[in-house]
N, CA, C and O atoms as a printed pandas DataFrame, in Angstrom:
     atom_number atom_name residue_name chain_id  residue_number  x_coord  y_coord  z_coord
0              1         N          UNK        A               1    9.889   49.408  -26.436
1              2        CA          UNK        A               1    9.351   50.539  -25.704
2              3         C          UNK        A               1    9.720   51.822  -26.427
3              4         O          UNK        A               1   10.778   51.867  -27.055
4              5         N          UNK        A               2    8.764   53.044  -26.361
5              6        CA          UNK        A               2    9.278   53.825  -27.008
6              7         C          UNK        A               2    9.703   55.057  -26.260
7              8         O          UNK        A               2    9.678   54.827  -25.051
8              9         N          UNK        A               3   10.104   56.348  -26.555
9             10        CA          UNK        A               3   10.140   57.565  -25.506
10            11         C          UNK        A               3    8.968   58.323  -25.544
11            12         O          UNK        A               3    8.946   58.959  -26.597
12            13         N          UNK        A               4    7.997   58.528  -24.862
13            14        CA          UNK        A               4    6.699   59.090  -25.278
14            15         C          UNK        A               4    6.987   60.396  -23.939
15            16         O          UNK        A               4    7.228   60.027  -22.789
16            17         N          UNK        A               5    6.925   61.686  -24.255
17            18        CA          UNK        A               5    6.825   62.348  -22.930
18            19         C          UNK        A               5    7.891   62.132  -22.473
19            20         O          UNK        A               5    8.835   61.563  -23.020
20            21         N          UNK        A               6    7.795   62.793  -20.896
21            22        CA          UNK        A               6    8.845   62.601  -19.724
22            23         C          UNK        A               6    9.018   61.385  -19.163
23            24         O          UNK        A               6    9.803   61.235  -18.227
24            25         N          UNK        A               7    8.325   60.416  -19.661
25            26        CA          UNK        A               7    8.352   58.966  -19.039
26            27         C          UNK        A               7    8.962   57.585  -19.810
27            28         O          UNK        A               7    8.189   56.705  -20.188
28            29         N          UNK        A               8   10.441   57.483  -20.006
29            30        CA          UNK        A               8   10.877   56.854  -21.020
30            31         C          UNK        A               8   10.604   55.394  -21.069
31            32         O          UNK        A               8   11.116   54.727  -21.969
32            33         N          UNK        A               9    9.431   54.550  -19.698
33            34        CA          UNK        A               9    9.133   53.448  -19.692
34            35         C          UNK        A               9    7.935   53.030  -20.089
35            36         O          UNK        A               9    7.493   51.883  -20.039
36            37         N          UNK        A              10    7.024   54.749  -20.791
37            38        CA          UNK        A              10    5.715   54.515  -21.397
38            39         C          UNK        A              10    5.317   53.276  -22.343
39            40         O          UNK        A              10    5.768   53.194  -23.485
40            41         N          UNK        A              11    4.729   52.630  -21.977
41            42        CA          UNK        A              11    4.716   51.791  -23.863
42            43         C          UNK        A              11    3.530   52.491  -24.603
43            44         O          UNK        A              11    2.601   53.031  -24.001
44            45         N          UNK        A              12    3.609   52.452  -25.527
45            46        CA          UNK        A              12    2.373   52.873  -26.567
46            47         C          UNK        A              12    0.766   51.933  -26.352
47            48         O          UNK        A              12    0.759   50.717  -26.162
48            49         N          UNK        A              13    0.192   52.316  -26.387
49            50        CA          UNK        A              13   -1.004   51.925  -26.269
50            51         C          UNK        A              13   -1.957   52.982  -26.622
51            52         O          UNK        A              13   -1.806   54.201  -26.542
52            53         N          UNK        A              14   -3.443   51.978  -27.217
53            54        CA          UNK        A              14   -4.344   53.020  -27.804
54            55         C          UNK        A              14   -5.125   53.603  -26.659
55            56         O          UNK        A              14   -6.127   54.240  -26.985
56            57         N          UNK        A              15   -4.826   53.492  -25.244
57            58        CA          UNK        A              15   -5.468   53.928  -23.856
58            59         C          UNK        A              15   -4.916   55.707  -23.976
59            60         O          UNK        A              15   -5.431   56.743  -23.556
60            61         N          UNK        A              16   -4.019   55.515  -24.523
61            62        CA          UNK        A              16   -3.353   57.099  -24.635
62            63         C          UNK        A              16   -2.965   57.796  -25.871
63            64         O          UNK        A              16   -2.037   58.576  -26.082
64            65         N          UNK        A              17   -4.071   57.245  -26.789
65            66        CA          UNK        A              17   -3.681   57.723  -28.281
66            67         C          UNK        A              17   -5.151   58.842  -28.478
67            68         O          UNK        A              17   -6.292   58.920  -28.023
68            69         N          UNK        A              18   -4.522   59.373  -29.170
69            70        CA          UNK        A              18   -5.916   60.901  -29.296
70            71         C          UNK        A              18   -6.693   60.199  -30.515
71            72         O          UNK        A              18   -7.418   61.080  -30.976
72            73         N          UNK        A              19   -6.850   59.143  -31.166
73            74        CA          UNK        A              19   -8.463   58.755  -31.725
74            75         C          UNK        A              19   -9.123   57.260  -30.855
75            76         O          UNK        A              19   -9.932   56.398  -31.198
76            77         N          UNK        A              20   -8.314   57.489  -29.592
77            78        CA          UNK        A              20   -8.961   56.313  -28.575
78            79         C          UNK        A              20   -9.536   57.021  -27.823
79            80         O          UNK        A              20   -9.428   58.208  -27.513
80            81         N          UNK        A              21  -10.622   55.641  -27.331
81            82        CA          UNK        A              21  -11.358   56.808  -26.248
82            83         C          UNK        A              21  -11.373   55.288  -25.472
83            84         O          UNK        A              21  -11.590   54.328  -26.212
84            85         N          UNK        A              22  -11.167   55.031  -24.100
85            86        CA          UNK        A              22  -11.303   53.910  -23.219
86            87         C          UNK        A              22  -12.228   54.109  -22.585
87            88         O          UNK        A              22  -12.521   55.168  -22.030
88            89         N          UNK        A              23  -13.212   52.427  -22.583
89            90        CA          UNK        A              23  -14.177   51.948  -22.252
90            91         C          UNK        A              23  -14.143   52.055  -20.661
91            92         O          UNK        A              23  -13.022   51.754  -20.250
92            93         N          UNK        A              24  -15.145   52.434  -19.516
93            94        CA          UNK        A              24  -14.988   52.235  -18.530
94            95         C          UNK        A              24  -15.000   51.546  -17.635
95            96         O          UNK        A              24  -14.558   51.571  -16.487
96            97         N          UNK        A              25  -15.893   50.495  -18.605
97            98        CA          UNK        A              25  -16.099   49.451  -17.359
98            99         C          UNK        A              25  -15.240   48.009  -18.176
99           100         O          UNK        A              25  -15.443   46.918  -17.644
100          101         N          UNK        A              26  -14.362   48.043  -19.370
101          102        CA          UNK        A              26  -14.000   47.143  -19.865
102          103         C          UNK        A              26  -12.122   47.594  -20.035
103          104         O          UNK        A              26  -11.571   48.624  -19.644
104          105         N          UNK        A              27  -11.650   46.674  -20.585
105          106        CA          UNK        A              27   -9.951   46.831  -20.428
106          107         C          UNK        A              27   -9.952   47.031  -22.417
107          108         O          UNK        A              27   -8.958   46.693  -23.060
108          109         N          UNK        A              28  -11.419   47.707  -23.215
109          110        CA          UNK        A              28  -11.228   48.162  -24.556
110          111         C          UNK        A              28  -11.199   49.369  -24.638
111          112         O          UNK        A              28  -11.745   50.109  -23.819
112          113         N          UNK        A              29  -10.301   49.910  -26.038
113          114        CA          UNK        A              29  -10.554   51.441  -26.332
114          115         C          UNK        A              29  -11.325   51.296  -27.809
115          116         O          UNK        A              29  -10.945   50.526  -28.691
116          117         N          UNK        A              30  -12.315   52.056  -27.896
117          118        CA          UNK        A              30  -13.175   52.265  -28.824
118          119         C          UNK        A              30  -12.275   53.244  -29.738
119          120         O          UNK        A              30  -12.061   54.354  -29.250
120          121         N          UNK        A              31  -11.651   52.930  -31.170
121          122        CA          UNK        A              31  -10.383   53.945  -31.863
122          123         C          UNK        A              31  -11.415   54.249  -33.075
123          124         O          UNK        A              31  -12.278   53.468  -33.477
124          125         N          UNK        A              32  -11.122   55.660  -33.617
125          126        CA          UNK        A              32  -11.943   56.141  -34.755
126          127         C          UNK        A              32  -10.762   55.155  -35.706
127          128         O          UNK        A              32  -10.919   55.613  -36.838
128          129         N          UNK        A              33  -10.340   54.724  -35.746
129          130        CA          UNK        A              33   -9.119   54.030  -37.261
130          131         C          UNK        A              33   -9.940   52.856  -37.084
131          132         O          UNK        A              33  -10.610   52.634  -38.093
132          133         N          UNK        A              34  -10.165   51.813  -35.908
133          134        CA          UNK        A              34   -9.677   50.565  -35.851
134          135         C          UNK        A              34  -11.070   49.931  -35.296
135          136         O          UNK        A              34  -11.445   48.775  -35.491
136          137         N          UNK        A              35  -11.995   51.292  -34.307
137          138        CA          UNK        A              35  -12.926   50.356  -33.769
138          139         C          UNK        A              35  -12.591   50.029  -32.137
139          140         O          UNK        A              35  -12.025   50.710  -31.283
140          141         N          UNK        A              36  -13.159   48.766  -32.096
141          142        CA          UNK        A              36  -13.020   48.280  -30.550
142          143         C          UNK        A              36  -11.757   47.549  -30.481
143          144         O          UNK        A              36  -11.665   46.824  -31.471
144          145         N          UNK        A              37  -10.906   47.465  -29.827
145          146        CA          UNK        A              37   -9.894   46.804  -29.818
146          147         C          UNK        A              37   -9.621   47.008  -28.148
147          148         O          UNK        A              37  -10.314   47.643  -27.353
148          149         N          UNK        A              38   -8.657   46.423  -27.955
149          150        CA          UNK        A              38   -7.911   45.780  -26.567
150          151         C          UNK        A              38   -7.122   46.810  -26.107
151          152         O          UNK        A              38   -6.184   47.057  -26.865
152          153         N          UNK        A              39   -7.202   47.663  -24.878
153          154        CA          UNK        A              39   -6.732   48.948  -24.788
154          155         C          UNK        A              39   -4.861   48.997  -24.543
155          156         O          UNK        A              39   -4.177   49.954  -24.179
156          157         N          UNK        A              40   -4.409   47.518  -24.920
157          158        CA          UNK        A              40   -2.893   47.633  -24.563
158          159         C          UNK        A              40   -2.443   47.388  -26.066
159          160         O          UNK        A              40   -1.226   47.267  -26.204
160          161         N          UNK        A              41   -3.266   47.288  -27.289
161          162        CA          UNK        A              41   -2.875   47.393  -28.755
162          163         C          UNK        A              41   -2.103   48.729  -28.768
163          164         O          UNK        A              41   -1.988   49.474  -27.795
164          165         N          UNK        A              42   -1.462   48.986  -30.298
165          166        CA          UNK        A              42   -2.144   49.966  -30.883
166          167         C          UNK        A              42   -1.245   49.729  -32.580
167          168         O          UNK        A              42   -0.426   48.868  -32.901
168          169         N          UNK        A              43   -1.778   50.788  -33.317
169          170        CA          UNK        A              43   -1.931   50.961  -34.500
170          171         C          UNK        A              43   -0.788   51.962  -35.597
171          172         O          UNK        A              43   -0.589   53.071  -35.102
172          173         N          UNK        A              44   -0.354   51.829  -36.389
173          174        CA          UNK        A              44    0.708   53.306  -37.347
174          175         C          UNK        A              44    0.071   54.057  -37.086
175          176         O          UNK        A              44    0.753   54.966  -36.613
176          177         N          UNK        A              45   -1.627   54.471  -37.088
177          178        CA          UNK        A              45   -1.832   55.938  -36.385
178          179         C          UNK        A              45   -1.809   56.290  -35.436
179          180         O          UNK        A              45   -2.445   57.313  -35.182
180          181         N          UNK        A              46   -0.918   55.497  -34.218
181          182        CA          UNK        A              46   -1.174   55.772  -33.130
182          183         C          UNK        A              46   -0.108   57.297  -32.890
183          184         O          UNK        A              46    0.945   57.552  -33.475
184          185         N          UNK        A              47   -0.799   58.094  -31.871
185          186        CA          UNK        A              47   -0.743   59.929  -31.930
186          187         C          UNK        A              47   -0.532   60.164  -30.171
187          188         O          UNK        A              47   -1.618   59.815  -29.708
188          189         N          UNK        A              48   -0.085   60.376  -29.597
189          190        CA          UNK        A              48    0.074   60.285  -28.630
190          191         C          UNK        A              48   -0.392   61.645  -27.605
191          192         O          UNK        A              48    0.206   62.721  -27.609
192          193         N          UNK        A              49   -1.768   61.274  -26.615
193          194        CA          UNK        A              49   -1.956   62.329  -26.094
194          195         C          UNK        A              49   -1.918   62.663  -24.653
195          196         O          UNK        A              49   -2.834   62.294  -23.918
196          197         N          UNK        A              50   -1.048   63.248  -24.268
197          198        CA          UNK        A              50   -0.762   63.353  -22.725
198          199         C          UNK        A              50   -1.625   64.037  -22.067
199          200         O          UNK        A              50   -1.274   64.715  -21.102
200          201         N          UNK        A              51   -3.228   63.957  -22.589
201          202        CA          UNK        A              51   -3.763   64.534  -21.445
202          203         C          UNK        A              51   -4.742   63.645  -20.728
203          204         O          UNK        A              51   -5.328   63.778  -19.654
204          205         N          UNK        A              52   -4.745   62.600  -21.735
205          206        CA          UNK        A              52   -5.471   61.145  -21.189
206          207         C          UNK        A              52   -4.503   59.895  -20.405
207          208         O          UNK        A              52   -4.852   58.731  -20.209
208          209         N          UNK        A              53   -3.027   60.619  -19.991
209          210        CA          UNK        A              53   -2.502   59.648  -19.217
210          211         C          UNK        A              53   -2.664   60.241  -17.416
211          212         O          UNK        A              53   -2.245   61.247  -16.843
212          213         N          UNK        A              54   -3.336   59.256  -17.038
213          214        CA          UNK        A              54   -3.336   59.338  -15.275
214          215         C          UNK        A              54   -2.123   58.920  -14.435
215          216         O          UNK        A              54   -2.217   57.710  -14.227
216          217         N          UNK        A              55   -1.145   59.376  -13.931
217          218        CA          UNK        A              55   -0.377   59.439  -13.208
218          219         C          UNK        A              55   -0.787   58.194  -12.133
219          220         O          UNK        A              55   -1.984   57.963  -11.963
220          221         N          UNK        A              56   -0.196   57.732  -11.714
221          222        CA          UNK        A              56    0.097   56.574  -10.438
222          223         C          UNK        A              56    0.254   57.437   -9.109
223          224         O          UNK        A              56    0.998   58.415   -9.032
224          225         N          UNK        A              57   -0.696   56.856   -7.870
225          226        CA          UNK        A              57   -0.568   58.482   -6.879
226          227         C          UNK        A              57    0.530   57.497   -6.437
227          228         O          UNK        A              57    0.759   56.332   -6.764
228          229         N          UNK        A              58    1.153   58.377   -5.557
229          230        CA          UNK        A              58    2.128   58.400   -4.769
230          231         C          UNK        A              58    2.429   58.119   -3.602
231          232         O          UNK        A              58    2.398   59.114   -2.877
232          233         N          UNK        A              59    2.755   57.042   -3.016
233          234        CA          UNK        A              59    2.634   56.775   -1.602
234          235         C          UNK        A              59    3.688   57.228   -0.557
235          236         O          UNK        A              59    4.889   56.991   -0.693
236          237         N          UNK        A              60    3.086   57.982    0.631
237          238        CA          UNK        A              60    3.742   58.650    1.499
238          239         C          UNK        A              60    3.483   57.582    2.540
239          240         O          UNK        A              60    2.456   56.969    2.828
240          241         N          UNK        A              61    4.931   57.531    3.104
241          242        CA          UNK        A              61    4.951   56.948    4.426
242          243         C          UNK        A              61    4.564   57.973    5.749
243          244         O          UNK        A              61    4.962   59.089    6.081
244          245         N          UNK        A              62    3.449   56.873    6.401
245          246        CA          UNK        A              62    3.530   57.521    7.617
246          247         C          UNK        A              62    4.308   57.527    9.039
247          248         O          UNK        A              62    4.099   57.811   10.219
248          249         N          UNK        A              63    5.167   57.118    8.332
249          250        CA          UNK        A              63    6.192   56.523   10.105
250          251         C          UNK        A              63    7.267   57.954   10.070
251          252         O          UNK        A              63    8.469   57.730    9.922
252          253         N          UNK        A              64    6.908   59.052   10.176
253          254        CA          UNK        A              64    7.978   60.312   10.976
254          255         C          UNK        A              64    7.669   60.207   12.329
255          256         O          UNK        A              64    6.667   59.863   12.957
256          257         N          UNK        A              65    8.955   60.649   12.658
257          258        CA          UNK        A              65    9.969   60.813   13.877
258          259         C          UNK        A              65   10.190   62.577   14.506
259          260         O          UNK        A              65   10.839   63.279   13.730
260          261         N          UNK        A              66    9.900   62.993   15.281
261          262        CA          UNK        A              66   10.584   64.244   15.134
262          263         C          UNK        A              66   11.742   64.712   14.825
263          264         O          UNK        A              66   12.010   65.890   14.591
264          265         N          UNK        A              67   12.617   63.600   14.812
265          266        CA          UNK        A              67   13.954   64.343   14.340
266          267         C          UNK        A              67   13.449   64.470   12.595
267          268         O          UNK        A              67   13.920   65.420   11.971
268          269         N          UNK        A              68   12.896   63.905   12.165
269          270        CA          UNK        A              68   12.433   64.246   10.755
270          271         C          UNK        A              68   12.364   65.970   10.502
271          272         O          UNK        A              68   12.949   66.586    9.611
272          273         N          UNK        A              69   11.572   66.470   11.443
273          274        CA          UNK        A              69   11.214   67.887   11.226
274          275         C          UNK        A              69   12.299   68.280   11.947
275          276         O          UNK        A              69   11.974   69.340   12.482
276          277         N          UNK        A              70   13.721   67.918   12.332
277          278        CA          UNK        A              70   14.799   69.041   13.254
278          279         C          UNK        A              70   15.710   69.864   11.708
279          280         O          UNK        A              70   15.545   69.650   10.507
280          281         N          UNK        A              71   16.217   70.377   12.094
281          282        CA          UNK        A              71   17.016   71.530   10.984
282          283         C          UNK        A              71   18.411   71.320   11.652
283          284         O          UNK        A              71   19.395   71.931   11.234
């Protein structure tokens, strides 16, 4: 695993490399180096771009209490 970003459990993959571009309806990234390949590969050029990683939402529980909201 490597340290990519604020997230030190990222693994590398060409799903988040800046000459991948991921397929939408398939689990491939189309890479200007490599072509079509399997979007959990990746490659020595792999470049890492954090604006193609989507965050995991966040699940809020709904079970509050009013003492939840007391001070």
């Amino acid at each position: 695993m490597s340290k990519i970003g604020f997230n030190k459990d990222l693994k590398k993959s060409c799903e988040y490399c800046q000459y991948g571009t991921l397929l939408e309806f398939t689990n491939e990234t189309v890479c200007k180096k490599r072509g079509v390949i399997d979007s959990r590969d990746y490659c020595h050029s792999y470049k890492y771009d954090p604006l193609k990683r989507i965050p995991k939402k966040i699940q809020i529980s709904d079970n509050y209490t009013p003492e939840d909201f007391k001070l």
